[in-house]
C-alpha positions as a printed Julia matrix, in Angstrom:
157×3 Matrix{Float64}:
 -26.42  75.14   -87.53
 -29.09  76.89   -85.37
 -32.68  76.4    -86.18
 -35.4   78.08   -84.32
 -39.15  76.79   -84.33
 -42.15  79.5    -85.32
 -45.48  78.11   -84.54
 -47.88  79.17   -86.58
 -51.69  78.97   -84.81
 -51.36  75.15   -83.56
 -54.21  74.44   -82.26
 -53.77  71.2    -80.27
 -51.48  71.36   -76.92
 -50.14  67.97   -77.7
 -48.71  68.79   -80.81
 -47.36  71.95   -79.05
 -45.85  69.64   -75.97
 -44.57  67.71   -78.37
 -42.39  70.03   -80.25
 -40.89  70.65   -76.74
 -40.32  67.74   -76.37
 -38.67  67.39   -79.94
 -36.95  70.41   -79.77
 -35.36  69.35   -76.5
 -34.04  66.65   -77.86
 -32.98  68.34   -81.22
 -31.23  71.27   -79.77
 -34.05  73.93   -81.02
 -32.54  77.61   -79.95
 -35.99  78.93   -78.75
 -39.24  78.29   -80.2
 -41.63  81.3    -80.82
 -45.71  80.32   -80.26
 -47.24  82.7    -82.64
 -51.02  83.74   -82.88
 -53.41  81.24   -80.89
 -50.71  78.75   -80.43
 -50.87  77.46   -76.67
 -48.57  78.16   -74.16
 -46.58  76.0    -71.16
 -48.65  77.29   -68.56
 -51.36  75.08   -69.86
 -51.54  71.38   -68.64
 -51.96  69.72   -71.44
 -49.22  70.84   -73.25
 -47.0   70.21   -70.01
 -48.63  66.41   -69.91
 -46.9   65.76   -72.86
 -43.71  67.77   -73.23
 -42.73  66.28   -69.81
 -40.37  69.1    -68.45
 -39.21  70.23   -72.09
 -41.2   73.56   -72.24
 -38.79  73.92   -69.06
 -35.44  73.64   -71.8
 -36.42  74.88   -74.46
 -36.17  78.92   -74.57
 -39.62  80.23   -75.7
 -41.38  83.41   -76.71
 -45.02  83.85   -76.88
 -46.04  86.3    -80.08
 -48.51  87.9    -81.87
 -48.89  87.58   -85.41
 -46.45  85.21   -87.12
 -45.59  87.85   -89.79
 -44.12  90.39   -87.6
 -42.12  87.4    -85.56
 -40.96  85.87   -89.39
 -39.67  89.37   -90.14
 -38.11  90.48   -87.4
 -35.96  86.15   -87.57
 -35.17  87.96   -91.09
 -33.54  90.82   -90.12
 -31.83  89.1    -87.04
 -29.65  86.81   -90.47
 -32.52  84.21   -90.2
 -33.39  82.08   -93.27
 -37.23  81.52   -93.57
 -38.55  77.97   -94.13
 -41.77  76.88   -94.39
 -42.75  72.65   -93.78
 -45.09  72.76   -96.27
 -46.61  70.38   -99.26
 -47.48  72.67  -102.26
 -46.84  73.66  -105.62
 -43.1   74.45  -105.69
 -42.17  73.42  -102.43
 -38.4   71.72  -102.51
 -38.18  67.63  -101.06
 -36.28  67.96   -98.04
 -33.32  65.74   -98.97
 -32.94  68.21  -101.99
 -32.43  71.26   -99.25
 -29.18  73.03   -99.11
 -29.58  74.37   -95.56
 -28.02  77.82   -94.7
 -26.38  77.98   -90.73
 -29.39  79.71   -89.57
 -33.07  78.5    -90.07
 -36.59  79.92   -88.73
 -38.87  76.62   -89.48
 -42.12  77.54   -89.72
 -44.91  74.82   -89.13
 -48.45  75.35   -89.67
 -52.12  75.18   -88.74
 -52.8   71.36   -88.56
 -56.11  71.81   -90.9
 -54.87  75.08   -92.74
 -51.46  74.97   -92.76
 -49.03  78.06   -93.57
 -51.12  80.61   -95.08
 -50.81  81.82   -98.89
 -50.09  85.23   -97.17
 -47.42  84.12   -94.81
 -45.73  81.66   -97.61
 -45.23  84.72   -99.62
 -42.81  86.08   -96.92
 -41.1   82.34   -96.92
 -37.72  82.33   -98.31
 -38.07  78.49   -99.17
 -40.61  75.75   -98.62
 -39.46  71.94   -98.03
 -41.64  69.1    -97.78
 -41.59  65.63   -96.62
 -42.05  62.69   -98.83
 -45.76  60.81   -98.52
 -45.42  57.25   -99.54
 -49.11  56.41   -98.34
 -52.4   57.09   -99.63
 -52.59  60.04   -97.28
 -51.61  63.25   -98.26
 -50.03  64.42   -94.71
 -48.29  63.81   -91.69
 -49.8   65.03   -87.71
 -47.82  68.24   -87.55
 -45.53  67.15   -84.47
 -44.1   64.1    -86.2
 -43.61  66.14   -89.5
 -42.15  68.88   -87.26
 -39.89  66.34   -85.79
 -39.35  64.33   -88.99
 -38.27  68.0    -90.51
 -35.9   68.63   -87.59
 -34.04  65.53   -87.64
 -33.73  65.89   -91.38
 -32.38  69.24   -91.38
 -30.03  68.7    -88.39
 -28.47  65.27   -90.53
 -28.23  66.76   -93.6
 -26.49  69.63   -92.14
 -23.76  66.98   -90.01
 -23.43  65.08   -93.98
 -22.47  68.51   -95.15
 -20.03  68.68   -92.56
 -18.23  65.35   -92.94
 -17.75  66.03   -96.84
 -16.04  69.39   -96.69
């Protein structure tokens, strides 16, 4: 399986070091920071991803819709990590051998504009009274998910 990471306009540089760090550890292909979403160069990203930003192949972009289509045209399926109407739990997820994971603003989320170019949205499951997770951990929590479900796959065929 290869799974890339688009970054929709994440605000924070933690969450952004972070999903370095994450994606080090998760064998992310490249990561592509789209819109406003910070870059390496800045130190508070670097404080936390703690030499990751160094592994992890990454592309600064402009606007995620452009970087979404041109992942779909390079055999890229296009997931969104979003809680909505019609989104798909994550253990229900048949995941195809190539993934774009797109994770949104941390107040907005993925826009209704760029969710219409989404070929599928998964979600996480909330058993809390709040309604979402800090966008690194449900980045991460996504990830790990993806990658496990793909290695059960494996081990049945």
């Amino acid at each position: 399986m290869q799974i890339v990471l688009v970054l929709d306009n994440i605000r924070s540089l933690h969450n952004v070091g972070s999903m370095f760090r994450t994606s080090d550890g998760l064998g992310v292909a490249r990561m592509y920071l789209c819109g406003y979403t910070g870059t390496p160069e800045q130190k508070g990203l670097q404080k936390v991803a703690l030499g990751a930003e160094n592994s992890v192949p990454w592309e600064k972009c402009g606007p995620t819709w452009r970087t979404v289509e041109r992942l779909r045209r390079e055999g890229f399926s296009i997931v969104g990590l979003e809680k909505c109407k019609g989104s798909t739990p994550i253990r229900e997820y048949l995941a195809p051998e190539k993934i774009a994971l797109v994770i949104g603003n941390e107040v907005n989320g993925i826009s209704p504009a760029l969710q219409k170019r989404l070929d599928a949205v998964i979600e996480l499951p909330m058993f809390g009274i709040k309604e979402s997770y800090n966008v690194s951990v449900a980045c991460a929590m996504a990830l790990y998910a993806l990658m496990q479900g793909n290695r059960c796959k494996k081990q049945h065929t």
